[in-house]
N, C-alpha and C positions, 0 to 999 in steps of 0.2 A: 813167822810173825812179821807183821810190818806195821810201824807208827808213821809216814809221811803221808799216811793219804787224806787227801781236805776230804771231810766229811761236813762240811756245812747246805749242802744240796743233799743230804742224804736221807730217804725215806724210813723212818725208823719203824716196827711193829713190833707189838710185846709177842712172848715167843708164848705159843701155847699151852706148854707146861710151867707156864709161869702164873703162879696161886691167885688169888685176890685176895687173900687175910694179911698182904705183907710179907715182905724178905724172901729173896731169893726172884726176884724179879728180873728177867732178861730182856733186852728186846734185841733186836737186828733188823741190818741193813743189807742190801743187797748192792755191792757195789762194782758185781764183775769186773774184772774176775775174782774176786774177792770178798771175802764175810766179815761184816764188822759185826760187833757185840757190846753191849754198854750194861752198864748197871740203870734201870730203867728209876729207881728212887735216889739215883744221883750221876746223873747224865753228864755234867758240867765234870767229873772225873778222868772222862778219857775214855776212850774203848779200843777193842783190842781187835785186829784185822787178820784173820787169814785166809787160806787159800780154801775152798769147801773140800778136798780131801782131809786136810788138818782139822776142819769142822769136824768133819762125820767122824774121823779116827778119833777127837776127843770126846764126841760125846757116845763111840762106843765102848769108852774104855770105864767112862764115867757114869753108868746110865741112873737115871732117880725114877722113882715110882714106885 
């Protein structure tokens, strides 16, 4: 994980498996080399950056659907 990187230029896009009825809303950035993540109904929280191996191993460890 990494918190120093400015995200103020950063392109954000809601992630596809994320609902429209509310909650559980993701978006991300693509910040090579690295993946940011926010909470898309509360952005001004902070988001969390990692490496896209760390992406892909957590959301296979975690999968929804």
């Amino acid at each position: 994980m990494h918190n120093s990187q400015d995200l103020t230029g950063a392109r954000w896009r809601k992630s596809s498996h994320s609902g429209d009825t509310g909650g559980d809303c993701v978006e991300v950035a693509d910040l090579t080399p690295r993946i940011a993540v926010r909470d898309s109904e509360n952005p001004s929280a902070g988001a969390l950056t990692l490496t896209p191996a760390a992406f892909v191993r957590g959301a296979a460890e975690n999968p929804r659907g």
